[in-house]
C-alpha positions in Angstrom: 14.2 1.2 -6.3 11.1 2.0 -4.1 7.4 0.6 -3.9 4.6 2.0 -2.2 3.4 0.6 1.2 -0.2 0.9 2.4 -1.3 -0.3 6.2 -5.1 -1.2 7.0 -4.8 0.2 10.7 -8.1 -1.7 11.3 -6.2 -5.1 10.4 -4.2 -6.8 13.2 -1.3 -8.1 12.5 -0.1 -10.7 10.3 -3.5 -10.7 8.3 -3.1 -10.9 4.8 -5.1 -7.1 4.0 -2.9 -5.0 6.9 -0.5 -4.5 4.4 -0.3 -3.7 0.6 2.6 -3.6 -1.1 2.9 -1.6 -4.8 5.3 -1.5 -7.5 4.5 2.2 -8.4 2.4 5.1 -8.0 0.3 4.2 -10.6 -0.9 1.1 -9.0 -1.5 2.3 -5.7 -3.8 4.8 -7.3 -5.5 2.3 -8.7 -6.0 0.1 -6.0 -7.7 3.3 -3.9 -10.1 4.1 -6.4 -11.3 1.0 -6.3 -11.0 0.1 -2.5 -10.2 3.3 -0.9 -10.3 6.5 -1.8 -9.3 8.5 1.6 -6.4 5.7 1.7 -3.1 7.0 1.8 0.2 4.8 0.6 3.9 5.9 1.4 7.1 5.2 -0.5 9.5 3.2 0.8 13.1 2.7 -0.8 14.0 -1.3 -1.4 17.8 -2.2 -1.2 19.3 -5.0 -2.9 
């Protein structure tokens, strides 16, 4: 299984928008149209 990881570099640390966590592609893509558009998410693999 993998999600899609996205990190606000202008966020510190431990606030809630440096990171964004998605279940798929599709919702990432979502997510930038609506809140960033040059914003760039990476897939990461989960293990159980």
């Amino acid at each position: 299984m993998t999600v899609f990881v996205y990190v606000n570099t202008s966020k510190q640390v431990g606030d809630k928008e440096h990171i964004k966590v998605f279940v798929n592609q599709d919702a990432a893509e979502k997510w930038f149209e609506d809140n960033d558009p040059e914003g760039v998410a990476f897939e990461y693999e989960v293990f159980e």
